[in-house]
C-alpha positions in Angstrom: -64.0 8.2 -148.8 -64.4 4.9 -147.3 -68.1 3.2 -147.8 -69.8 0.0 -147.3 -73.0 -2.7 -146.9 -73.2 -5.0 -144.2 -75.4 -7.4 -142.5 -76.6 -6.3 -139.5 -79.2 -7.7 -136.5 -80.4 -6.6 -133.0 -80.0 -9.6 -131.1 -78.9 -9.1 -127.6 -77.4 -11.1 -125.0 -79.9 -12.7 -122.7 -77.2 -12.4 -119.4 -75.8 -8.9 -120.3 -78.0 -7.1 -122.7 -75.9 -6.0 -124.9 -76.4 -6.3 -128.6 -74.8 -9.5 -130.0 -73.3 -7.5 -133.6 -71.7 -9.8 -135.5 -71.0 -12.5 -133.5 -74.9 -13.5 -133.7 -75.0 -17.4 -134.8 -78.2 -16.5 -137.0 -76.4 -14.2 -139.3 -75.2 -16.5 -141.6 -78.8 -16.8 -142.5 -79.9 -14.3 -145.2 -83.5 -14.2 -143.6 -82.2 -12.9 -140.5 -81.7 -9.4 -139.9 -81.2 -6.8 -142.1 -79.1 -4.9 -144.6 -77.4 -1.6 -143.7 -74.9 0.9 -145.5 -72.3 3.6 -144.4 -70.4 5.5 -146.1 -68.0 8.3 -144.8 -69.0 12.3 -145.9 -66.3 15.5 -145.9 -65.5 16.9 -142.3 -67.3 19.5 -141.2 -66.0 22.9 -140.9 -64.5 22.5 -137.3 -63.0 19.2 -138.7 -65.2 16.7 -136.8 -66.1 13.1 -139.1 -69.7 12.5 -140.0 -70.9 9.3 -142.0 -74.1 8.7 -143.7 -75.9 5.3 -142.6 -79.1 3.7 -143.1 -80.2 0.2 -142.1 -83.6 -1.9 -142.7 -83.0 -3.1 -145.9 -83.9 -6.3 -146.8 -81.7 -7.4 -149.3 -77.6 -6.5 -149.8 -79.1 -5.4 -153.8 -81.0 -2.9 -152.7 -78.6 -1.3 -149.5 -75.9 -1.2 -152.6 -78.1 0.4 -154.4 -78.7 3.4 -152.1 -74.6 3.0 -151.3 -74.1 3.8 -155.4 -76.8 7.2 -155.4 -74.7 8.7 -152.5 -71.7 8.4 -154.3 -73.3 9.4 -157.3 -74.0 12.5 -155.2 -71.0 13.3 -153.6 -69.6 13.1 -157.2 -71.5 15.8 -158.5 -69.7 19.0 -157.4 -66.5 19.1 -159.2 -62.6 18.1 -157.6 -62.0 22.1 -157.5 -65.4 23.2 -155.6 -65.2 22.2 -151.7 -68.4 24.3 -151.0 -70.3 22.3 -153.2 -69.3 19.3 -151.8 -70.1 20.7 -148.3 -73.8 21.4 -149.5 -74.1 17.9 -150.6 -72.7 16.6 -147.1 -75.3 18.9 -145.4 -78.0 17.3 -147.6 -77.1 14.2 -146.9 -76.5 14.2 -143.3 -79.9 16.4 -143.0 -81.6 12.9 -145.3 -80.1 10.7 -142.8 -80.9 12.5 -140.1 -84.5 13.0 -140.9 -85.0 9.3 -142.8 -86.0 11.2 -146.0 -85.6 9.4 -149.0 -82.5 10.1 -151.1 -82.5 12.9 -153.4 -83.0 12.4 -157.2 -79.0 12.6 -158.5 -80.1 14.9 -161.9 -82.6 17.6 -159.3 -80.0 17.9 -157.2 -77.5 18.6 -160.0 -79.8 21.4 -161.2 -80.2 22.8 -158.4 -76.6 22.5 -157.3 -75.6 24.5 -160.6 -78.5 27.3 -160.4 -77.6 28.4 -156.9 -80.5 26.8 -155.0 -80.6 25.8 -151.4 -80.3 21.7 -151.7 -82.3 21.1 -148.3 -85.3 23.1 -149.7 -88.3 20.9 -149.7 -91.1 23.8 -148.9 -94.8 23.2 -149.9 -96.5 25.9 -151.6 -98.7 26.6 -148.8 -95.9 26.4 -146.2 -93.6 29.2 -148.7 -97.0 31.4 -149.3 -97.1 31.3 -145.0 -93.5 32.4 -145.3 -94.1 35.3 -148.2 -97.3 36.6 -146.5 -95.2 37.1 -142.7 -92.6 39.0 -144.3 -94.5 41.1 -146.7 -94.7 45.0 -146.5 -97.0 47.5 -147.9 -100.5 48.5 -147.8 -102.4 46.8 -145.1 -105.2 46.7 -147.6 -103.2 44.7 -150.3 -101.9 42.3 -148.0 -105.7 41.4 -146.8 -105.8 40.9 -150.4 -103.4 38.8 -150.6 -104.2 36.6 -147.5 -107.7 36.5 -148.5 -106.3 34.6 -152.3 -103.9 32.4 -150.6 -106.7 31.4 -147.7 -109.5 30.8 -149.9 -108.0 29.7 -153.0 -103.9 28.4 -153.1 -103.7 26.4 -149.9 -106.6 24.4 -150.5 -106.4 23.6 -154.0 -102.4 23.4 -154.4 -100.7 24.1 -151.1 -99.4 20.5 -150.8 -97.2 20.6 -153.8 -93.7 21.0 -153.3 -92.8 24.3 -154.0 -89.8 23.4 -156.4 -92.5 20.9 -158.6 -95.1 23.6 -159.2 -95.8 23.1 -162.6 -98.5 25.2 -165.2 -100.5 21.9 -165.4 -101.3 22.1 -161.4 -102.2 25.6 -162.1 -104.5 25.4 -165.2 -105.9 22.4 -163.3 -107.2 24.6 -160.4 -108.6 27.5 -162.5 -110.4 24.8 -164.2 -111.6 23.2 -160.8 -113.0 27.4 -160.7 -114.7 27.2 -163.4 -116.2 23.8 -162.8 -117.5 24.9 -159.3 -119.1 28.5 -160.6 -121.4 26.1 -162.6 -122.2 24.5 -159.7 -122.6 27.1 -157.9 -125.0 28.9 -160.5 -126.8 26.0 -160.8 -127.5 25.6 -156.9 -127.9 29.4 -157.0 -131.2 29.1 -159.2 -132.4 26.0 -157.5 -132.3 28.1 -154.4 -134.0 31.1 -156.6 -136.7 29.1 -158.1 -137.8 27.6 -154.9 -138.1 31.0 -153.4 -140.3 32.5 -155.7 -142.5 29.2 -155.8 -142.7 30.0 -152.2 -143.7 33.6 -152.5 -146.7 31.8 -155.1 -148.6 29.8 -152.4 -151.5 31.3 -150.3 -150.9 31.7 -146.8 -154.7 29.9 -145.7 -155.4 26.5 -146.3 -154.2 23.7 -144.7 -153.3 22.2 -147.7 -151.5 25.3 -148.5 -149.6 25.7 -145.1 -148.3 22.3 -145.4 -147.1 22.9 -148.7 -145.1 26.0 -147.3 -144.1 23.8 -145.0 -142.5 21.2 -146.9 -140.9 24.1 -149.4 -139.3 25.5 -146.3 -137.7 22.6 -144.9 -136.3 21.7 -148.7 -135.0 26.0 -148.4 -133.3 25.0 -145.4 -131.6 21.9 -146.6 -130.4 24.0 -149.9 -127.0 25.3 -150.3 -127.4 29.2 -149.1 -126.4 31.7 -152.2 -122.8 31.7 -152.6 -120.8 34.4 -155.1 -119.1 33.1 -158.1 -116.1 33.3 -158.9 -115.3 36.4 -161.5 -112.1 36.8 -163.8 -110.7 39.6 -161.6 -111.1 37.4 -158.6 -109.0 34.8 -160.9 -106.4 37.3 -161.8 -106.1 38.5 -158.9 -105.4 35.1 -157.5 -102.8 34.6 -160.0 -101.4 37.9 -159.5 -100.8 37.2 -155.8 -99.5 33.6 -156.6 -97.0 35.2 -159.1 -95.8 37.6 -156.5 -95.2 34.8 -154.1 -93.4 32.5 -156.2 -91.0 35.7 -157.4 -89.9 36.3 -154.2 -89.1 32.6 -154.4 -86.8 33.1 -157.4 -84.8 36.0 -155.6 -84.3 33.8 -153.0 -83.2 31.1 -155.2 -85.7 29.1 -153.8 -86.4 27.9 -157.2 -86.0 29.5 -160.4 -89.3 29.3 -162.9 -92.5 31.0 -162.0 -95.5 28.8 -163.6 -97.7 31.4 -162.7 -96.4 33.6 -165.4 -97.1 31.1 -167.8 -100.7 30.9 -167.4 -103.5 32.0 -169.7 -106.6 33.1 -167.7 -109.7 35.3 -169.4 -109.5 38.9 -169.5 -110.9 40.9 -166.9 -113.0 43.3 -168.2 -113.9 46.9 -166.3 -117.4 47.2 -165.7 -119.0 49.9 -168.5 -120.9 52.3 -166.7 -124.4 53.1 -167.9 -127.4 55.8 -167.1 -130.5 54.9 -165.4 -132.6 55.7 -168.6 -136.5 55.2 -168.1 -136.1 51.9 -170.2 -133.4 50.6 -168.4 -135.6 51.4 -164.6 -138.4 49.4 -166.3 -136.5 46.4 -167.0 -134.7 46.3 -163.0 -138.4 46.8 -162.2 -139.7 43.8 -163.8 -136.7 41.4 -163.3 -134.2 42.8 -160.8 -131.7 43.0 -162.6 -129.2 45.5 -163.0 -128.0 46.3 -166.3 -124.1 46.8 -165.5 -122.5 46.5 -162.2 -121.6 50.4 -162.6 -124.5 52.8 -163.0 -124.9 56.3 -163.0 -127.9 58.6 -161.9 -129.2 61.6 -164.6 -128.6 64.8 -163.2 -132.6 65.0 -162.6 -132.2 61.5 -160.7 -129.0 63.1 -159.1 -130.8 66.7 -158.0 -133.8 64.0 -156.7 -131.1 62.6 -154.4 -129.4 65.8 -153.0 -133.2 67.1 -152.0 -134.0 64.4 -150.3 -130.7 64.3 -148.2 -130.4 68.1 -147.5 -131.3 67.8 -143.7 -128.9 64.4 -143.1 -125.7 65.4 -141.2 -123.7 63.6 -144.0 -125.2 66.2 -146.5 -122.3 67.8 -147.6 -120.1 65.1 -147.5 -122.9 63.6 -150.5 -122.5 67.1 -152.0 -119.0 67.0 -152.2 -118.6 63.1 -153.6 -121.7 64.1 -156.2 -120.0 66.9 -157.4 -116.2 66.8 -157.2 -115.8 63.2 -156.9 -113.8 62.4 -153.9 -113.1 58.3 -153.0 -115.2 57.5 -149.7 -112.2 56.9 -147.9 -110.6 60.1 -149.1 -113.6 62.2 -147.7 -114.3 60.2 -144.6 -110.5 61.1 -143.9 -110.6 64.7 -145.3 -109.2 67.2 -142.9 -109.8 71.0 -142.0 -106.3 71.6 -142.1 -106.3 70.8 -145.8 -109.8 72.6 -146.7 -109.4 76.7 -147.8 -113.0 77.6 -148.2 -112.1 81.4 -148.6 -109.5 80.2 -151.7 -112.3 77.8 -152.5 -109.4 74.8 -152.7 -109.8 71.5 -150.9 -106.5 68.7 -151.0 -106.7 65.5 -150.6 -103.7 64.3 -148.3 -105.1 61.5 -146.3 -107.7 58.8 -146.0 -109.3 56.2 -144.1 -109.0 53.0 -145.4 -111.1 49.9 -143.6 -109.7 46.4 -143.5 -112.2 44.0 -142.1 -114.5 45.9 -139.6 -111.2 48.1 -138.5 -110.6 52.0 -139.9 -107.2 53.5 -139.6 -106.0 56.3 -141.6 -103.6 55.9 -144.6 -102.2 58.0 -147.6 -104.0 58.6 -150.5 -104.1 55.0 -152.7 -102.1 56.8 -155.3 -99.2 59.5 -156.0 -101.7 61.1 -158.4 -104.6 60.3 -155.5 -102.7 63.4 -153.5 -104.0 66.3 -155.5 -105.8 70.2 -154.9 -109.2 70.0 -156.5 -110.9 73.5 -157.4 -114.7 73.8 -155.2 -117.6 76.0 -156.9 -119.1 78.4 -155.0 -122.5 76.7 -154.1 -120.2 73.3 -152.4 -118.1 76.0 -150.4 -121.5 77.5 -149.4 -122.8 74.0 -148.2 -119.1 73.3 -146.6 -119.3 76.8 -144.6 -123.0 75.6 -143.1 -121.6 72.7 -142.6 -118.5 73.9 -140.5 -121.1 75.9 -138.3 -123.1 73.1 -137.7 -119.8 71.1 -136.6 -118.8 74.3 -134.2 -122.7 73.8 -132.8 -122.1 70.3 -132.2 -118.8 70.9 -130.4 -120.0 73.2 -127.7 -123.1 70.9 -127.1 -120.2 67.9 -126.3 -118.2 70.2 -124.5 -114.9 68.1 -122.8 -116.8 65.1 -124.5 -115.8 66.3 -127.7 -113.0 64.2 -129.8 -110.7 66.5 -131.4 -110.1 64.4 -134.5 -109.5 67.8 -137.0 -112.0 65.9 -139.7 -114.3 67.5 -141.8 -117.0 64.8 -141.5 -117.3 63.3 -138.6 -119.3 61.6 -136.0 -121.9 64.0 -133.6 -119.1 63.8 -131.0 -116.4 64.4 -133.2 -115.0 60.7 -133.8 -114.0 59.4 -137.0 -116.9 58.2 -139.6 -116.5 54.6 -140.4 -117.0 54.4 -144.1 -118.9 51.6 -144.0 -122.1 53.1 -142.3 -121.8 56.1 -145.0 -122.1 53.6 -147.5 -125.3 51.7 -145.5 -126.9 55.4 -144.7 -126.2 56.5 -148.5 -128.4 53.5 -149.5 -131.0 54.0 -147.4 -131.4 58.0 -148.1 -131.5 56.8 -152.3 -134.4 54.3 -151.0 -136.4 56.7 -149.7 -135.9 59.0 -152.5 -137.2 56.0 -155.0 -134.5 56.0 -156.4 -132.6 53.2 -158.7 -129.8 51.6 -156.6 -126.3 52.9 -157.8 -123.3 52.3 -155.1 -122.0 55.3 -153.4 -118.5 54.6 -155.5 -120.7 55.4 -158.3 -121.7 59.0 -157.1 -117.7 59.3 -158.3 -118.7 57.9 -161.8 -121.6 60.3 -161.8 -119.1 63.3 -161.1 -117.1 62.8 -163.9 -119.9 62.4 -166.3 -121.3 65.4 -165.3 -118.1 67.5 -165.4 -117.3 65.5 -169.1 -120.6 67.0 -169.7 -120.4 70.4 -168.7 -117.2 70.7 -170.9 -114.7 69.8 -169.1 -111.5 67.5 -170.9 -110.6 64.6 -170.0 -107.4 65.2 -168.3 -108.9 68.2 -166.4 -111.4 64.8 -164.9 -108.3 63.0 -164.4 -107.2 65.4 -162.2 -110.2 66.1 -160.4 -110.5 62.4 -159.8 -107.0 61.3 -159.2 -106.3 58.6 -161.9 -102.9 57.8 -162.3 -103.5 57.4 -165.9 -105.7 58.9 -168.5 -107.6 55.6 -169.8 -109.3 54.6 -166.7 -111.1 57.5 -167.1 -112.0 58.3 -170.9 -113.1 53.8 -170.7 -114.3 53.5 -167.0 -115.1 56.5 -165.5 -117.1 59.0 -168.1 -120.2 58.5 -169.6 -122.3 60.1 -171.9 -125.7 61.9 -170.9 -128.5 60.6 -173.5 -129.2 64.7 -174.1 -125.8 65.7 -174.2 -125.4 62.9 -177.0 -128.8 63.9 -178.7 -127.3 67.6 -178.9 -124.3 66.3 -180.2 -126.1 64.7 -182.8 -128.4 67.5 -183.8 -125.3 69.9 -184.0 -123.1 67.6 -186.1 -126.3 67.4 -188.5 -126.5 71.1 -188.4 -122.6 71.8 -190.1 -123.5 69.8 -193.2 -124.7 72.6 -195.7 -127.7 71.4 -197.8 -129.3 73.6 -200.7 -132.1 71.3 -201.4 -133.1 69.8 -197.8 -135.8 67.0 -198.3 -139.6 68.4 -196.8 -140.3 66.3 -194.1 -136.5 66.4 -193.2 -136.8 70.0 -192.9 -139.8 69.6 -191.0 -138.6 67.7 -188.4 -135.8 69.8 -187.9 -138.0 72.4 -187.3 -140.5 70.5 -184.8 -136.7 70.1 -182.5 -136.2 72.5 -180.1 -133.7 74.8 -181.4 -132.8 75.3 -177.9 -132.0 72.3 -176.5 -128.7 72.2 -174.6 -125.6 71.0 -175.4 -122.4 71.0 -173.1 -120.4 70.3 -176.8 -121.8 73.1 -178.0 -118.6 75.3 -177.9 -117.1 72.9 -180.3 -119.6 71.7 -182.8 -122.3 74.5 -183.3 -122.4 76.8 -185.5 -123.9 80.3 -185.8 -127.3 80.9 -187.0 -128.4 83.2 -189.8 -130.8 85.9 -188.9 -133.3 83.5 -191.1 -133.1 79.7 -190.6 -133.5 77.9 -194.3 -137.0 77.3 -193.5 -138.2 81.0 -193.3 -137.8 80.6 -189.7 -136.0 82.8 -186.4 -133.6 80.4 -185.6 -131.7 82.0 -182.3 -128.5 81.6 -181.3 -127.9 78.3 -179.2 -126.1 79.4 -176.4 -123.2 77.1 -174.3 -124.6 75.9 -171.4 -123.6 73.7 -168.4 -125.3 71.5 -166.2 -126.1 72.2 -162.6 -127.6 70.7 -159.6 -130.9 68.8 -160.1 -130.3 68.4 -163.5 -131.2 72.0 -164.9 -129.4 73.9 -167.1 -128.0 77.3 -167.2 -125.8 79.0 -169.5 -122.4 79.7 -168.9 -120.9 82.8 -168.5 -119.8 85.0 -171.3 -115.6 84.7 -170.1 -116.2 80.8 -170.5 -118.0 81.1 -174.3 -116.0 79.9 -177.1 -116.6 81.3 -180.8 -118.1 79.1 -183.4 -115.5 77.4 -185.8 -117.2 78.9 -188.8 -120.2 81.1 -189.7 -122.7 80.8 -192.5 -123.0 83.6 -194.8 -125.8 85.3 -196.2 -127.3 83.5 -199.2 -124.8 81.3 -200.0 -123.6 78.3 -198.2 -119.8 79.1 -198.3 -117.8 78.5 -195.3 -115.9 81.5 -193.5 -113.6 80.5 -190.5 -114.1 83.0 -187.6 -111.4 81.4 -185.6 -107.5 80.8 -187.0 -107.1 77.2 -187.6 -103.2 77.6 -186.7 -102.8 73.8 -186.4 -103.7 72.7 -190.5 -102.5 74.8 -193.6 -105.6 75.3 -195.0 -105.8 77.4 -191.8 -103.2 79.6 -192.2 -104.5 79.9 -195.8 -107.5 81.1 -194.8 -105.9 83.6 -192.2 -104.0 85.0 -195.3 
């Protein structure tokens, strides 16, 4: 294919106009004019010529210099491979076309070989733009997703070109993070500290009032309190980016994914904890709380319910406290899926709220969609609550939204689970309570079932994890009595024929009655005379209730002790076959 340099001006003719070309008398002169090249490309597919050409060079070296890289170029695809070489035409004629500089010969040979499109030159933000239009799925996850690239990608690397996103430009915007959450902290406590000096200085005086004066003018000139950055906000960013940039790859857009390839800190899950007495103190005095994640004690729990039991949303608290239903999940629960007389309540729908708008959704997971058993004393609270509903529609009359929910607005609309949250605070303010967020009423349900004996995976039904780890590390906690009995009972099976005196004392100054949801699997029988001379009745297995009392459980739900002591000796008897070990089936011989 024909190709060439030449010398080239725009002189025109002063009579006619028309461009002089080569017969201008200047062009002898090197000064003059400029430098152009041209050089013939493959036909296109209806068999019409096109050419490349450029002009506006200013030396002959330098046009032959572009002449040489497009026919490096078009020598790239191999004799054999005529859509290759119609690629490189395409890309060259789109260069022209657009004044783009040339292509780098070795890139475009990559590319060539790997299948991707040769006219690609998409920024990050402008491909993110692309993913994000075209992206299906939760409604929720997507806001998710918008909120990361908005917020985070564009600005700090949405300029790079898509196909030269590297881990560098990456691990130099996570560091940019960090950097900024110090800032932020540190503009944070300025902010902080000149609040509280504010709250210090009297309110008479003039010398005083102008002081206040002056702090609140420096208030208003502060940065206002701004959130930093966490690691799940960074993972989650660099989940989102990684999803982007493998859609990328399947569209041979490009064909590494740097995001893959970077090293961010662990995001931990919050530990839940119990609102101890110590632990109320300390929020007191400082304000702070001691995990993101807390969890009422059943008496802080029972305190909560009484003050709530004449708010309309009543049961709908009940039923979270208790059997641990996601906001959304009982905001959305329906009457159609609710069998009071079976005592059975399944969760089949939700409503989910993205921004300020509610629409209704399926449960966040397959294992979210589950039947969850109700106890007598929540179908009681669900059956007043139905009449009060049925009280509520006749007073609306014709006015009355049919929306089939359980819990719902006084004219029957849907609840917006927002205000529940906002009206859930403001009952557990009046009550004096600690804070705890309504999410954490879920928490509180778990620990109370994992402490009236229930297993783990029987929880993980009952709360609809998808897997069995969220809830034995996120989700159950450990009542400081239920671990004090666990304690006392595990001290109780070691055997001890000469028990030290004040050892022996103390165990006899603990209340021998002092509950235990464990106790079906750690406590032992007692002899009609404890060691000590004393009664020592039999500690029966008990579960916790609402308020925070205790009751025991009924005699079908009592398991035997593992072993027995015997009279006078401290041999071991098992009461129960240990099928599982040898030395069981020894013993059952």
């Amino acid at each position: 294919m024909k190709g060439s340099t030449y010398h080239r001006c725009y002189c025109r003719d002063a009579d006619t106009g028309k461009p002089l070309g080569k017969a201008c008398p200047k062009l002898s002169s090197r000064k003059h004019g400029s430098y152009a090249v041209r050089q013939e490309l493959p036909n296109r597919e209806d068999g019409s010529r096109r050419s490349f050409n450029r002009s506006g060079y200013e030396s002959r070296k330098t046009a032959q210099a572009d002449l040489d890289q497009v026919r490096e170029l078009l020598h790239i695809p191999d004799a054999d491979d005529p859509e290759g070489l119609a690629q490189i035409a395409d890309l060259l004629e789109k260069v022209a076309h657009e004044k783009a500089p040339l292509p780098d010969v070795e890139e475009t040979r990559r590319r060539l070989a790997s299948g991707q499109d040769l006219q690609n030159r998409l920024t990050v933000g402008e491909w993110l733009d692309q993913w994000l239009a075209g992206k299906r799925g939760r409604q929720t996850a997507i806001s998710r997703d918008e909120s990361s690239i908005r917020l985070y990608l564009k600005p700090r690397i949405g300029h790079i070109r898509l196909d030269r996103l590297r881990v560098r430009h990456l691990e130099e915007m996570f560091a940019a993070i960090e950097e900024e959450n110090v800032e932020i902290a540190e503009a944070n406590a300025q902010r902080r500290a000149a609040i509280d000096e504010l709250a210090q200085i009297p309110w008479k005086g003039q010398e005083f009032r102008a002081q206040r004066k002056a702090l609140k003018t420096a208030i208003a000139g502060m940065e206002p309190f701004r959130r930093t950055v966490s690691a799940s906000t960074c993972q989650r960013i660099r989940s989102t980016l990684r999803a982007g940039l493998n859609a990328a790859i399947r569209r041979q857009i490009i064909t590494f994914n740097p995001a893959s390839h970077v090293e961010l800190e662990a995001a931990k899950r919050p530990k839940p904890l119990v609102w101890t007495k110590e632990r109320i103190e300390h929020w007191e005095l400082t304000g702070e709380r001691p995990s993101p994640v807390m969890v009422w004690t059943p008496e802080q729990t029972g305190l909560f319910l009484d003050q709530a039991a004449e708010e309309r949303l009543y049961a709908l608290f009940h039923l979270i406290t208790f059997r641990g239903l996601r906001r959304g999940e009982a905001c959305g629960q329906r009457w159609a899926d609710t069998n009071l007389k079976s005592g059975l309540l399944t969760v089949a729908k939700q409503l989910v709220v993205d921004g300020w708008a509610v629409y209704e959704d399926d449960p966040k997971t397959d294992a979210g969609a589950r039947t969850i058993a109700l106890d007598s004393e929540t179908v009681s609270v669900l059956e007043a609550h139905r009449e009060r509903q049925r009280a509520d529609r006749e007073r609306w009359g014709t006015a009355w939204v049919e929306t089939g929910r359980v819990f719902t607005k006084e004219n029957g609309e849907w609840l917006h689970p927002t205000a529940v949250t906002d009206r859930f605070r403001e009952v557990a303010e009046e009550a004096g309570l600690p804070p705890i967020r309504l999410h954490d009423l879920r928490h509180g349900a778990a620990t109370l079932a994992h402490a009236a004996g229930a297993d783990l995976h029987t929880i993980k039904e009952m709360l609809g994890h998808s897997s069995i780890g969220i809830t034995s590390d996120t989700y159950t906690t450990l009542l400081p009595q239920v671990d004090r009995a666990i304690a006392e009972a595990a001290a109780r099976l070691v055997p001890r024929a000469n028990r030290p005196r004040k050892v022996a004392q103390s165990t006899a100054a603990t209340d021998p009655t002092r509950p235990s949801a464990h106790a079906s699997l750690t406590q032992t029988a007692s002899d009609d005379k404890s060691e000590a001379g004393d009664e020592a009745p039999r500690r029966p297995n008990l579960q916790l209730i609402r308020g925070g009392s205790l009751s025991p459980l009924s005699g079908s739900n009592r398991r035997p002790p593992l072993y027995k002591r015997t009279e006078k000796t401290h041999d071991l008897s098992p009461t129960v076959p240990l099928r599982h070990s040898l030395a069981g089936q020894r013993a059952c011989a």
